[in-house]
Backbone as a chain_set.jsonl record, in Angstrom:
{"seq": "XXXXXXXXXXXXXXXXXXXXXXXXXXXXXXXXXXXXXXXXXXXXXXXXXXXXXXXXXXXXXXXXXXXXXXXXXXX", "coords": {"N": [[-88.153, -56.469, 10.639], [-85.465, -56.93, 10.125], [-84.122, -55.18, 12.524], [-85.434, -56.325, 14.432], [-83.484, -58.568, 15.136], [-81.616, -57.37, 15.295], [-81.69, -56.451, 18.071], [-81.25, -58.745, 19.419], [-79.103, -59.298, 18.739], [-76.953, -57.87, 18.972], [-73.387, -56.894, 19.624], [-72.953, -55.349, 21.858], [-74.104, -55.807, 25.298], [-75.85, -53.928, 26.163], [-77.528, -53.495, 23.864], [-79.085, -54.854, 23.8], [-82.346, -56.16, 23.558], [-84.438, -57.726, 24.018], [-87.362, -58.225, 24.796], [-88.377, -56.332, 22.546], [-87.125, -56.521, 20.354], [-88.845, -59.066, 19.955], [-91.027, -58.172, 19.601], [-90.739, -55.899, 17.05], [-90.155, -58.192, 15.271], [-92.293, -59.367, 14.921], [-94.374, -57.663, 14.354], [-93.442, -56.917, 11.739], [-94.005, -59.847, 10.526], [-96.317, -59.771, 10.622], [-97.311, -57.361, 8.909], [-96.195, -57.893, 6.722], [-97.041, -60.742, 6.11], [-96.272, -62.881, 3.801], [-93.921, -62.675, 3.425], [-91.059, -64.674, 3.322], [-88.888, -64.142, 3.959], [-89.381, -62.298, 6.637], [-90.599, -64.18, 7.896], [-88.247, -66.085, 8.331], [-86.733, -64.005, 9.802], [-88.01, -63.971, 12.35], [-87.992, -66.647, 13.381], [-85.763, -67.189, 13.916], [-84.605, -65.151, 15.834], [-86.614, -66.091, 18.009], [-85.379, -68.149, 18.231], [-82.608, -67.158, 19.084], [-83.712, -66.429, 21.523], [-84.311, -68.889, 23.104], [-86.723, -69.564, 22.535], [-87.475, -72.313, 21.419], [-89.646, -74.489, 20.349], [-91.38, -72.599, 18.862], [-89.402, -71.377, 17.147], [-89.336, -73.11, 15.3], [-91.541, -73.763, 13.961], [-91.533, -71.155, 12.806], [-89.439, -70.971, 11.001], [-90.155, -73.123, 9.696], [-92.414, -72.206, 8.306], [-90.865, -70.228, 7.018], [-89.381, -71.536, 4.996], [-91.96, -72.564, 3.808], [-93.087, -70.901, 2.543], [-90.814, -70.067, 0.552], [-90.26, -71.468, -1.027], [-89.165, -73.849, -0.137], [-86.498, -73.277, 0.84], [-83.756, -71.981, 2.065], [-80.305, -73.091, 3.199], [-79.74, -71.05, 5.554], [-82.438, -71.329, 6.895], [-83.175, -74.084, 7.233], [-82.49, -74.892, 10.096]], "CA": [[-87.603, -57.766, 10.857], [-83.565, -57.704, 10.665], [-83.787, -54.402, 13.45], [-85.741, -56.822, 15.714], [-82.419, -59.648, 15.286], [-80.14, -56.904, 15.698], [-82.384, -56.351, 19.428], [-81.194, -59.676, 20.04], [-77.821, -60.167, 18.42], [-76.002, -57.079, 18.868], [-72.487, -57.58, 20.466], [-72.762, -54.775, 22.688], [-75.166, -56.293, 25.79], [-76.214, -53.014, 26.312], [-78.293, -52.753, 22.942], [-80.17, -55.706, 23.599], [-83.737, -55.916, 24.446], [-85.381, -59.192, 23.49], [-89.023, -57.963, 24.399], [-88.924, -54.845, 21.913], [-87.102, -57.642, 19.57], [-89.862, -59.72, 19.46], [-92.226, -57.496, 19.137], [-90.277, -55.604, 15.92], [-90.467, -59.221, 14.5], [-94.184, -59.428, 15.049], [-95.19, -56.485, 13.771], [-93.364, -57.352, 10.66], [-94.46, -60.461, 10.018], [-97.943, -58.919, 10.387], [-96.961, -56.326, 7.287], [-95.565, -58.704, 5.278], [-97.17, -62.385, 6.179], [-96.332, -63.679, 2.961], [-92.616, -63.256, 2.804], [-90.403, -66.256, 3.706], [-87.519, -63.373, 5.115], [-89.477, -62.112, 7.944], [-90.481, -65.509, 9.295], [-87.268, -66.25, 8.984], [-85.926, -63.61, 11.224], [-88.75, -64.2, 13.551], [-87.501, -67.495, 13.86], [-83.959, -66.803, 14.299], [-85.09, -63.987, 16.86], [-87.386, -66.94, 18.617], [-84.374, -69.313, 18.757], [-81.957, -66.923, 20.421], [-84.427, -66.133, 23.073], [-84.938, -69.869, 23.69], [-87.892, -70.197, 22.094], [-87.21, -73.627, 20.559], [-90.659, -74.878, 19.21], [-91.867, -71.619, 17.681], [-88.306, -70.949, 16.043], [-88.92, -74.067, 14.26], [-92.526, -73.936, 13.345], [-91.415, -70.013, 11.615], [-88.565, -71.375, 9.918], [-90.344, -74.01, 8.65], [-92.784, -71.223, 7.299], [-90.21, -68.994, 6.043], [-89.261, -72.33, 3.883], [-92.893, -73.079, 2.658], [-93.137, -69.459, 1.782], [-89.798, -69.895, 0.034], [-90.41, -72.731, -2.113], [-87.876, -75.125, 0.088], [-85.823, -71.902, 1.705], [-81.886, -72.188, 2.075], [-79.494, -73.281, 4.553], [-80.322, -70.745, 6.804], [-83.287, -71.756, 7.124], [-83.048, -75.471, 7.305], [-81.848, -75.068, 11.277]], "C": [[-86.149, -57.707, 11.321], [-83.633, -55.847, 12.188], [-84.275, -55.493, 14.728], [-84.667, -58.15, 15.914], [-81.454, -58.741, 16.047], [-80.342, -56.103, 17.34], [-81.819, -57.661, 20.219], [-79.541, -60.612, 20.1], [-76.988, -59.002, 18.734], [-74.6, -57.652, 19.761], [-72.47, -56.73, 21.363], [-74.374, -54.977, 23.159], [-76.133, -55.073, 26.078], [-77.617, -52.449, 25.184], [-79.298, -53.766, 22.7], [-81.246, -55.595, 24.122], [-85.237, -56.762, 23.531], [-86.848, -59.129, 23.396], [-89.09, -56.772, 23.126], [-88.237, -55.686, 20.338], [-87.967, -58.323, 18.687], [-90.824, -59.142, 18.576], [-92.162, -56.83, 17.855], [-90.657, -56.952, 15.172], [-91.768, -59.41, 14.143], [-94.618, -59.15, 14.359], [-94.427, -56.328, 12.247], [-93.596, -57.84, 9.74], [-95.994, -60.482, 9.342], [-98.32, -57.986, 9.243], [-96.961, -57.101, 6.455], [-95.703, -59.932, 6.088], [-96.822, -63.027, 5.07], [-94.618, -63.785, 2.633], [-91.709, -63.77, 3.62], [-88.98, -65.042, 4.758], [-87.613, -63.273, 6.415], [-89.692, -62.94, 8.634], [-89.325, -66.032, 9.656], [-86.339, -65.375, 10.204], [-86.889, -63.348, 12.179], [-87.848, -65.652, 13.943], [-86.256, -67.677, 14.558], [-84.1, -65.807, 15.432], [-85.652, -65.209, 18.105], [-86.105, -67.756, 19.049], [-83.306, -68.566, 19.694], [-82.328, -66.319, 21.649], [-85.087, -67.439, 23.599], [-86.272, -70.61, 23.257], [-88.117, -71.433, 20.948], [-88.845, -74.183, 19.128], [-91.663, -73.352, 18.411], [-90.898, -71.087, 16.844], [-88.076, -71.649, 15.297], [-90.444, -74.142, 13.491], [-92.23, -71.997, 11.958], [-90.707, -70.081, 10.774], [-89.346, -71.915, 8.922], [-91.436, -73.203, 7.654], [-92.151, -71.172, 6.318], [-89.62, -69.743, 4.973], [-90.419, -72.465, 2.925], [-93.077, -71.65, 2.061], [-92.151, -69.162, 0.484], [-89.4, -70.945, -0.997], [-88.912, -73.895, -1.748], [-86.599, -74.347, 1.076], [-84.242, -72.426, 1.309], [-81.249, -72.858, 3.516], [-79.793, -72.615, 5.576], [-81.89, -70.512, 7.465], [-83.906, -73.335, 7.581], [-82.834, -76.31, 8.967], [-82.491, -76.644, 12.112]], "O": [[-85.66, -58.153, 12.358], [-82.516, -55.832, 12.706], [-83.664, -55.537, 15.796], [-84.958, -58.857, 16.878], [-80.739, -59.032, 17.006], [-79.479, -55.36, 17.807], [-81.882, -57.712, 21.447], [-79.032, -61.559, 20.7], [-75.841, -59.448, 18.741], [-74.68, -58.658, 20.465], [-71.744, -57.228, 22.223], [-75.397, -54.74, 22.518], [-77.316, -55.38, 26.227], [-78.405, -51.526, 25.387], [-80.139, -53.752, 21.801], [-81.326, -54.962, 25.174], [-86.27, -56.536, 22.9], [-87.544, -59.619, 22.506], [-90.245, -56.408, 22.901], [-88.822, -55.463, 19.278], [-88.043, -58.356, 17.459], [-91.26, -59.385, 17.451], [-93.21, -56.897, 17.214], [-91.577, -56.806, 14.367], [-92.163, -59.601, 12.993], [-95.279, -59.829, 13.573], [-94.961, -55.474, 11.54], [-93.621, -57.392, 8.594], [-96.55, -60.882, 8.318], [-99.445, -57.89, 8.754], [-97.675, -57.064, 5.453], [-94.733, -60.304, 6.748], [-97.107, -64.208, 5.272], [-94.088, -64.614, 1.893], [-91.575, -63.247, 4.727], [-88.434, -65.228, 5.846], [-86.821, -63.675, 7.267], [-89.309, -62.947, 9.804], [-89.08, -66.421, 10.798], [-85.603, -65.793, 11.097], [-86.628, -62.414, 12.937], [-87.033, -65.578, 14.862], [-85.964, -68.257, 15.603], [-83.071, -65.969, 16.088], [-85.025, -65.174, 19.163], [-85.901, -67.961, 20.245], [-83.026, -69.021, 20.804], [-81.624, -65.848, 22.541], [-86.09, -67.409, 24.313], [-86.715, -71.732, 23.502], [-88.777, -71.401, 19.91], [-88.993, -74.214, 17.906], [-92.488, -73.424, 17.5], [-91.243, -70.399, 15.884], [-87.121, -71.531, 14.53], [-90.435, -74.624, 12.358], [-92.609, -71.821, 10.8], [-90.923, -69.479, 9.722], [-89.408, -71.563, 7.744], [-91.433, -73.422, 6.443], [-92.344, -71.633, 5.193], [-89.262, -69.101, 3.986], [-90.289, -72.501, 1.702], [-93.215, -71.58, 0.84], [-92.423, -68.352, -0.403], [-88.337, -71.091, -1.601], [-88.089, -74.452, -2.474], [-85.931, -74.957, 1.911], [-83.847, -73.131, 0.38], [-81.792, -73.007, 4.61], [-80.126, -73.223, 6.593], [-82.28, -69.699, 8.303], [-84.963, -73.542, 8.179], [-82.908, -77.513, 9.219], [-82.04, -76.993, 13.202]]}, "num_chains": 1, "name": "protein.A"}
């Protein structure tokens, strides 16, 4: 999960790589479907690649998973 954010957030543009990103997120969530973290950094992964309505349907997961989630989750 957080290696496929840091595919998408690093500050050096050089270490980004949004498809290999995603796909880290994926294959996360796929391990571990039940915990509220990795949807959240799918979502957060989804939102800074634009992907508006699936970075809000994983949030809103990574809340029901989370019994209500936190602020950063709430986006």
């Amino acid at each position: 999960g957080m290696k496929g954010w840091s595919l998408v957030s690093s500050p050096d543009p050089k270490r980004r790589d949004p498809e290999r990103a995603i796909e880290a997120v994926k294959r996360a969530v796929k391990g571990d479907p039940r915990s509220g973290g990795v949807w959240q950094c799918l979502g957060w992964v989804q939102y800074r690649l634009g992907d508006w309505r699936a970075s809000v349907e994983a949030l809103e997961e990574s809340c029901r998973l989370d019994n209500g989630g936190d602020c950063a989750q709430w986006i």
